[in-house]
N, C-alpha and C positions, 0 to 999 in steps of 0.2 A: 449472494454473499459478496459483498467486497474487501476490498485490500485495507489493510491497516499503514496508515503514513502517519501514525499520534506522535510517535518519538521524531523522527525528523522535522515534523514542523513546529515541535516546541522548542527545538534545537537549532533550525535555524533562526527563526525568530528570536533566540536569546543572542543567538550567535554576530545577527543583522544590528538589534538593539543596544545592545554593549558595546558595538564596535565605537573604536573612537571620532568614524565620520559619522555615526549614528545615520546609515542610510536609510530612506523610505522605502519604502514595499515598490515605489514605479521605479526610485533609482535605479534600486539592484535590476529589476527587470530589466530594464532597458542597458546595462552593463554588461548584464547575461544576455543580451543581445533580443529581448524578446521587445517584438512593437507593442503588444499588450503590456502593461503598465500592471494588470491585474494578476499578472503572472505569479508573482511572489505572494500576493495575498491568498490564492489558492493554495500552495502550499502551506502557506500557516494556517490554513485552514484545516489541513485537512484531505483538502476535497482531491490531489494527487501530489505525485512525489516530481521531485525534480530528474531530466532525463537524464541518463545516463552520461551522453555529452556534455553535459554542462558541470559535472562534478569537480575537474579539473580546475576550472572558473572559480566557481564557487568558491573550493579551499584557497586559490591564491587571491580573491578578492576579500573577503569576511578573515583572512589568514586564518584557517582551520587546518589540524593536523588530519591527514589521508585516514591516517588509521582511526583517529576520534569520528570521522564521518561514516568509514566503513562500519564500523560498531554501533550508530543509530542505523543506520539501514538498515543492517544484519538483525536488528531490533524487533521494527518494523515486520522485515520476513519472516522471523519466524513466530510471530503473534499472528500474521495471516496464514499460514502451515496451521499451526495450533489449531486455529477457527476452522481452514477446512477441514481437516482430520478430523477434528471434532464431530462437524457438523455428517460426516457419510460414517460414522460410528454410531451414530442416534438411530432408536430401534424405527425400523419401517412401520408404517400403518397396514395395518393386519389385512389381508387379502391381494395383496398386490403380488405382482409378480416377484419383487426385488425381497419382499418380507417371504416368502416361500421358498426363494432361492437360499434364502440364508439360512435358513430350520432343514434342506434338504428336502423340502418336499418337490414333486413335478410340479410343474405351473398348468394350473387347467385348461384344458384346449379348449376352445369354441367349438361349437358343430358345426360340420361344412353342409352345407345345402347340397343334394344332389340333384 
C-alpha cells in the first residue's frame, strides 16, 4: 500500500505554472536546491511528496500561503490514513491465524514431533 501525494502535486504544479515567472520543473528543482532537475517532476507526478525541509522554500519561492500548503498535505494524509484503516478492516481470508483471531477462535497449533 502506498502513500497518497494526488493533492499536492496538482497543487504544486498549478501553483509552479501560474506563477508569473512560469518556472520549469528543473528551475524550481535546482532553486530548491536539488542537483536532480527531475526532482519537481516527480512530485507532480505523484511518485512522492516534497520533504519536509524544503517547505519553507517552496512557499517563499512559488509565494504560497503556509496555511494553503499545510491543508494539501493534511489532504494527502488523511486520504493515505483512510486507505490504511481501510485496508487492515477488510475481512481476513478464512483459516489464517489473523481471521481466527478476529472470530475468537484459538489458532491451531501444529503438532510437535517427539
Amino acid at each position: 500500500m502506498s502513500r497518497c501525494f494526488n493533492h499536492i502535486a496538482k497543487f504544486l504544479k498549478d501553483k509552479r505554472t501560474h506563477h508569473p515567472k512560469e518556472y520549469s520543473q528543473s528551475e524550481l528543482s535546482h532553486i530548491l536546491g536539488y542537483k536532480n532537475g527531475q526532482f519537481i517532476s516527480n512530485v507532480e507526478r505523484g511518485l512522492c511528496s516534497v520533504p519536509l525541509k524544503s517547505l519553507p522554500k517552496i512557499c517563499e519561492v512559488l509565494e504560497i500561503n503556509k496555511d494553503e500548503l499545510k491543508k494539501v498535505l493534511l489532504e494527502d494524509y488523511e486520504k493515505t490514513l483512510e486507505e490504511h484503516l481501510e485496508a487492515s478492516t477488510e475481512p481476513k481470508a478464512e483459516g489464517t491465524v489473523e481471521a481466527q483471531e478476529s472470530q475468537n477462535v484459538e489458532p491451531k497449533q501444529e503438532a510437535t514431533p517427539y
